[in-house]
VOGU-3710 file (C-alpha; in Angstrom, 3 decimals, decimal comma):
1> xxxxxxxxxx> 1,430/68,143/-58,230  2,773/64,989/-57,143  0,897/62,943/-54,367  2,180/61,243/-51,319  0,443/59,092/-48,677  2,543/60,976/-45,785  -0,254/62,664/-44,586  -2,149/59,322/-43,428  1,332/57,751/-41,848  0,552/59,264/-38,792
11> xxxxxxxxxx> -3,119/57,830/-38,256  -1,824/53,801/-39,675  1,433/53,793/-37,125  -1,290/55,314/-34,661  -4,253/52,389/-35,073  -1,391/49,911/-35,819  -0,124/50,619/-32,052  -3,853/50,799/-30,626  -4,077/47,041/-32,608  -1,155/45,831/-30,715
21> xxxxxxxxxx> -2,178/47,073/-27,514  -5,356/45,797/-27,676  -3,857/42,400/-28,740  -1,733/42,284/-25,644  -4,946/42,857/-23,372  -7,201/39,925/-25,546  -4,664/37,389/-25,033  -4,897/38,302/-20,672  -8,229/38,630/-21,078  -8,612/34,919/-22,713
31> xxxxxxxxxx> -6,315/33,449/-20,572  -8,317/34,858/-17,245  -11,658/33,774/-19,017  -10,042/30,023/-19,270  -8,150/29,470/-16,526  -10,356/32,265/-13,840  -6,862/33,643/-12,633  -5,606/36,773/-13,112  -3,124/36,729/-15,418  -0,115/38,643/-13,579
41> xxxxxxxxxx> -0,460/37,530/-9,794  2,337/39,932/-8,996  1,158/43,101/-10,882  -2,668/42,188/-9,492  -1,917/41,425/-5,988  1,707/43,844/-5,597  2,605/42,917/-1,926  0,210/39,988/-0,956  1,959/38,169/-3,910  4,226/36,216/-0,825
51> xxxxxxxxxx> 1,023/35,387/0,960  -0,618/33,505/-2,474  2,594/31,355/-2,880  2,646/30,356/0,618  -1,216/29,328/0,323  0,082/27,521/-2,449  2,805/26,029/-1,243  0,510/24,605/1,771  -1,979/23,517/-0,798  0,592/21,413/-2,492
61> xxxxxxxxxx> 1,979/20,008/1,166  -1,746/18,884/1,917  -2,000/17,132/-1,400  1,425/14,993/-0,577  0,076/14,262/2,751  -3,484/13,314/1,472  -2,157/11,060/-1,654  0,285/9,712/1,250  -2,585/8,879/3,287  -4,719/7,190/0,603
71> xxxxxxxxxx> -1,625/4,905/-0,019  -1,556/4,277/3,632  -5,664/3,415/3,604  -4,752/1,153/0,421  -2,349/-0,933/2,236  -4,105/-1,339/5,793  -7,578/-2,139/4,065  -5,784/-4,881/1,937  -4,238/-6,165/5,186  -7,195/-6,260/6,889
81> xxxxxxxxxx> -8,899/-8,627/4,486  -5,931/-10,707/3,797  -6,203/-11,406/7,398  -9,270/-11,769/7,637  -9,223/-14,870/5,556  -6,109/-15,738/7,275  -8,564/-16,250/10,445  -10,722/-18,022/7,767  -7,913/-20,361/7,168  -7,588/-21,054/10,615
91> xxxxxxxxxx> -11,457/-21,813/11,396  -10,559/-24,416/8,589  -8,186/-26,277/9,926  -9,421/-25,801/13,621  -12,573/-27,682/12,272  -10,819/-29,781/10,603  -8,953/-31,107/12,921  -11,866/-31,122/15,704  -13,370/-32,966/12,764  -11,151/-35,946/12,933
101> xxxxxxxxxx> -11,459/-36,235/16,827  -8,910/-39,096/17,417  -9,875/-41,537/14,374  -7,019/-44,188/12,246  -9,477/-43,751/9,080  -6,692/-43,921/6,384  -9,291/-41,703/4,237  -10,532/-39,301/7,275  -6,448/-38,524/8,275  -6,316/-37,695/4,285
111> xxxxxxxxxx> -8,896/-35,222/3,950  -7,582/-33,677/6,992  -3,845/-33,570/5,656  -5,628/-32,029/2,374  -7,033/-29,575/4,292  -4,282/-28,233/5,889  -2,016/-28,128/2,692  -4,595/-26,389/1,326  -5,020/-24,057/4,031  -1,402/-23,546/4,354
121> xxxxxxxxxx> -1,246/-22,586/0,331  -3,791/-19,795/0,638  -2,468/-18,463/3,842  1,080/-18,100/1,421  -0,673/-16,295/-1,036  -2,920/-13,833/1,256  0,923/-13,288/3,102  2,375/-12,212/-0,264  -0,249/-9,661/-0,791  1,184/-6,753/-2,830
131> xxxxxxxxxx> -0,076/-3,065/-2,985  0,872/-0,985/-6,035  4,147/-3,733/-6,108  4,859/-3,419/-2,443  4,301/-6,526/-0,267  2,104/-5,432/2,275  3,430/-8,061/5,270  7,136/-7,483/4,471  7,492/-4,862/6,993  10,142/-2,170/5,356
141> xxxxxxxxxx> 11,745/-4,774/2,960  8,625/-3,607/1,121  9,961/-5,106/-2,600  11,120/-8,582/-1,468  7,863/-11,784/-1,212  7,766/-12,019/2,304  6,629/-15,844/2,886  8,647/-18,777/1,387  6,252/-21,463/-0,596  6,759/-24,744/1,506
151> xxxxxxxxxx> 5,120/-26,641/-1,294  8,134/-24,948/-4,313  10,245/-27,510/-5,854  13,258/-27,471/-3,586  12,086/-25,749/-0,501  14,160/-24,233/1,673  10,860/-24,469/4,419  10,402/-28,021/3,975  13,977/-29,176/4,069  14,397/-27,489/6,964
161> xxxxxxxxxx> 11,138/-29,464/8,740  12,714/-32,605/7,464  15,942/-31,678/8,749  14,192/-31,474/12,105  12,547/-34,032/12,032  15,320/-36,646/11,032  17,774/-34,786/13,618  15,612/-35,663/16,422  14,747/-39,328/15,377  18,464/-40,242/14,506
171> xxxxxxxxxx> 19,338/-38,566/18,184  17,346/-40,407/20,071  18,504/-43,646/22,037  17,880/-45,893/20,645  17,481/-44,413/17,032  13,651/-43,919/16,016  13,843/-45,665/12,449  10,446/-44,605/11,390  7,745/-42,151/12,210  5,049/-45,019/12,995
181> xxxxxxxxxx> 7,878/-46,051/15,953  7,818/-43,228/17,296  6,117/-42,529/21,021  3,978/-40,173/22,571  6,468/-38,800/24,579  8,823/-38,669/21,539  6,405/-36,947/19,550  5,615/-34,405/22,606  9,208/-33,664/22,850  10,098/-33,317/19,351
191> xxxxxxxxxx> 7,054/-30,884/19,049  8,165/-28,933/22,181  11,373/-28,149/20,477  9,852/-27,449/17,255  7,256/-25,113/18,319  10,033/-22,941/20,384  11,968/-23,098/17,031  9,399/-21,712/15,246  8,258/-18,955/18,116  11,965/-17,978/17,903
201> xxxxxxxxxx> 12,576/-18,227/21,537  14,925/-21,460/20,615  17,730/-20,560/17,857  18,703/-23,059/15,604  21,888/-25,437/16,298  24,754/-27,099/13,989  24,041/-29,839/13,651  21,300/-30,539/12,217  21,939/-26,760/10,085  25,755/-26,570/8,699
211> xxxxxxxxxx> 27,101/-22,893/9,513  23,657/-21,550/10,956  24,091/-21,813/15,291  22,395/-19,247/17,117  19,834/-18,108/13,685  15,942/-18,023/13,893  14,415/-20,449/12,424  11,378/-18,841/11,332  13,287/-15,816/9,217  16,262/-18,099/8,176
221> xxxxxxxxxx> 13,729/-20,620/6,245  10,155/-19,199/6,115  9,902/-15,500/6,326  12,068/-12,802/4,758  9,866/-9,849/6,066  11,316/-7,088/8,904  10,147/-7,123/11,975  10,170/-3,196/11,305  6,559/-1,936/9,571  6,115/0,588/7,282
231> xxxxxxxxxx> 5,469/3,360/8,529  3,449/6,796/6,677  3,293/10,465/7,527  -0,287/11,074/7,230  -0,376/14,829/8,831  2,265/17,385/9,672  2,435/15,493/13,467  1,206/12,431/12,673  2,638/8,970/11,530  1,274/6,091/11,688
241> xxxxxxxxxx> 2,374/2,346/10,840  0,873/1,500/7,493  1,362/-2,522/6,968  2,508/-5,404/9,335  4,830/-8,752/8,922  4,809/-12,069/8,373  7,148/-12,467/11,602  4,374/-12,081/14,131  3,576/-15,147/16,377  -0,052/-15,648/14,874
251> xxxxxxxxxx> 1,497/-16,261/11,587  4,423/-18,680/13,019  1,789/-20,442/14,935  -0,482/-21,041/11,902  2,465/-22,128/9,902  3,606/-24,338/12,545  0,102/-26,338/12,956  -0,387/-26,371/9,242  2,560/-27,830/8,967  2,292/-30,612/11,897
261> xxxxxxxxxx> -0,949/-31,695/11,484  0,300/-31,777/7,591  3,371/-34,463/7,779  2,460/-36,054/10,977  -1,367/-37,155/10,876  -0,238/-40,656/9,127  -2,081/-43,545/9,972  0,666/-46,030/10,522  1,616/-44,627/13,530  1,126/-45,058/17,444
271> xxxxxxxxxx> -2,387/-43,548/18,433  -1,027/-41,749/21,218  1,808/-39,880/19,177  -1,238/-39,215/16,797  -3,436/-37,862/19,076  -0,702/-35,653/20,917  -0,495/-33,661/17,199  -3,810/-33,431/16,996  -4,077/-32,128/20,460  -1,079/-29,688/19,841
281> xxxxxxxxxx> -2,355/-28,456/16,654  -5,651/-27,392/18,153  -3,702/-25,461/20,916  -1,349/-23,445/18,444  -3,826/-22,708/16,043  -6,229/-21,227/18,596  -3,223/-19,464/19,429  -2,601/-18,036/16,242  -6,069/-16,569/15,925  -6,434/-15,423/19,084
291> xxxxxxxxxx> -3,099/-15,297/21,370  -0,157/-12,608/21,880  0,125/-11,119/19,072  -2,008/-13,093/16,750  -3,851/-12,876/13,416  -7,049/-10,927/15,251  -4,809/-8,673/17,217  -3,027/-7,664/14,074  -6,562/-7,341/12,257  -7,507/-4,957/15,719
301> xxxxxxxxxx> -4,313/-3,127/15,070  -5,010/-2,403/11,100  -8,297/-1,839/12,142  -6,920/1,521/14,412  -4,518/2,725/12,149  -6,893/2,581/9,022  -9,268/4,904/11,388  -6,673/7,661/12,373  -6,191/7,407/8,927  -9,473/8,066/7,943
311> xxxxxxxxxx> -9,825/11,099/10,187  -6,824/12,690/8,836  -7,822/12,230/5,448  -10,868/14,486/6,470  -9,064/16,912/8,652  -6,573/17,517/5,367  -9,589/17,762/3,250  -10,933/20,514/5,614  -7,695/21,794/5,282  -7,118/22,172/1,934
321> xxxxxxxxxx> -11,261/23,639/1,165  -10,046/26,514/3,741  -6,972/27,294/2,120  -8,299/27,050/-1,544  -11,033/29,304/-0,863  -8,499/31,794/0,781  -6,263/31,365/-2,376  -9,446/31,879/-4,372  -10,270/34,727/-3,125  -6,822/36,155/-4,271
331> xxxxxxxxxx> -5,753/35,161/-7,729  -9,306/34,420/-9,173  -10,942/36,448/-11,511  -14,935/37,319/-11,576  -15,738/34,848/-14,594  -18,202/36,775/-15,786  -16,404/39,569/-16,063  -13,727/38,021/-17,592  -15,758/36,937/-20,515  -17,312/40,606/-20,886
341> xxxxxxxxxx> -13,765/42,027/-20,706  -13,107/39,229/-23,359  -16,065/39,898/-25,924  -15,355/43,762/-25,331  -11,717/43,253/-26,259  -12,779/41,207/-29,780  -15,053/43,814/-30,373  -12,437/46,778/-30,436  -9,941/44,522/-32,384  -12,621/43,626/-35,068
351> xxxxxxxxxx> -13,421/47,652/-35,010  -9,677/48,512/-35,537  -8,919/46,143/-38,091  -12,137/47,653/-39,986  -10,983/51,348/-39,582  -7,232/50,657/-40,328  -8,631/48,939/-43,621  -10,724/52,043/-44,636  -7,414/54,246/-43,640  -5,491/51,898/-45,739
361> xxxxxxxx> -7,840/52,658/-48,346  -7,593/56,764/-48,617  -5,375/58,054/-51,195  -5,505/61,955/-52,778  -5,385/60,368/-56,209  -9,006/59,308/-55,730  -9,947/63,198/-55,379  -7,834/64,814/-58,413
//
């Protein structure tokens, strides 16, 4: 009689299928153990499928907003403290200059001068603050260094004081021929026109500055910031302005008694003119700390915007927990459940592969 297997062909393709199948349900089961999702949102949840992909689309809007808003809180907290010791600056040279009072000490008019260059070098670097590589007082030109350095090789800042300077002394009549010759009211006029140069409310002229009639002085020489800030979304309603410039008066007016106090405080030169740049550089730089638009108002501004900041970074945060839990309660998976499902599933695959192997093993020839 000849023997065949035929009559066990049936019962391998059978556990063979049962193998498969359970394979297929192992591999959803380990994937809802690990991630504690189900694995087919659409077969699980049929018609409320729509509703889980809007949750998640709203998720994934608050998340944009939020990292928006911690960019936003970056930039206005680094503001803050660069102008903060901008204001630091300023108490420096105000108490500097109170310092010197109206003394000709050759040494006493130094230290002062040193002061205010180094004053003036700081406030440069705390103006070219950059977040992430965006320059934090450059208004929207957010990739270009906002404040000239007046002390580079070749500055465009201080040729443009000098240019002043020897404009209004070769105008006069008769000629001034030096700085020491020149007079109180000299030096009170030539600072008048300055200082409205600098606050932008007098453009330059040709001459002294080939080709530029009519320009500001300030953003022609100094400053290459916008007057426009950056501004961030930080809710679905909600923007705020996220930096400030280097064009606001407080800034101008620092600059401008840095700078005065800096090349005019000589001592071979009439007391009077002296004392009128002393006097004029305690005036502005009170100004800039604490006039229109000054270093503290900008700090008070920063200082707003960083806390509507703050409170939408909490309201998207309450948000988002809402929404998650609602998506939760959707798409996740009981995790306990999922590894019982799991360990269940291993157990009837390591039970079929031991049954198809005793199958495999049955053969008539082992009964003739």
């Amino acid at each position: 009689m000849k023997t065949s297997f035929i009559s066990t062909l049936s019962i391998q393709t059978t556990m063979r299928n049962s193998i498969a199948g359970v394979q297929r349900e192992m591999v959803k089961a380990n994937q809802e153990a690990v991630t504690q999702k189900h694995a087919d949102l659409g077969v699980t949840l049929g018609a409320s499928t729509s509703r889980a992909l809007d949750l998640s689309r709203d998720i994934t809007r608050i998340d944009s907003l939020h990292s928006t808003a911690s960019l936003a809180t970056q930039r206005l907290e680094s503001a803050e403290l660069s102008l903060s010791k901008m204001n630091d600056l300023a108490l420096d040279i105000q108490s500097a200059i109170l310092t010197l009072g109206s003394s000709a000490d050759e040494t006493s008019l130094a230290t002062a001068r040193t002061t205010m260059q180094n004053s003036l070098d700081a406030f440069t670097g705390f103006a070219n603050t950059a977040v992430q590589g965006e320059y934090i007082f450059a208004g929207i030109n957010t990739d270009v260094k906002p404040m000239q350095d007046y002390f580079a090789p070749g500055s465009p800042a201080k040729a443009a004081f000098d240019t002043e300077l020897n404009y209004f002394m070769s105008s006069q009549s008769p000629p001034v021929s030096s700085l020491s010759a020149m007079t109180e009211t000299q030096m009170n006029t030539f600072l008048d026109d300055l200082e409205k140069k600098f606050n932008g409310t007098t453009p330059l002229t040709d001459p002294p500055h080939p080709g530029l009639g009519g320009e500001d002085l300030w953003t022609t020489y100094f400053s290459s910031a916008s007057d426009e800030n950056m501004k961030s979304r930080i809710s679905s309603n909600e923007v705020v302005e996220s930096s400030t410039n280097a064009n606001s008066a407080g800034m101008r007016n620092f600059a401008f008694a840095s700078i005065i106090s800096m090349e005019l405080l000589q001592p071979n030169m009439d007391a009077k003119a002296r004392e009128a740049v002393s006097s004029r550089t305690r005036t502005v730089i009170a100004d800039a700390m604490n006039g229109v638009d000054s270093i503290n108002q900008q700090r008070t501004m920063v200082g707003v915007y960083t806390e509507r900041v703050s409170k939408a970074e909490e309201r998207l945060e309450a948000q988002k927990d809402i929404l998650v839990k609602g998506l939760g309660d959707m798409e996740n998976v009981d995790p306990e459940e999922a590894a019982t499902r799991l360990n269940t599933m291993k157990t009837l695959l390591e039970t079929a592969y031991t049954v198809t192997a005793k199958i495999q093993q049955l053969s008539l020839a082992n009964f003739l």
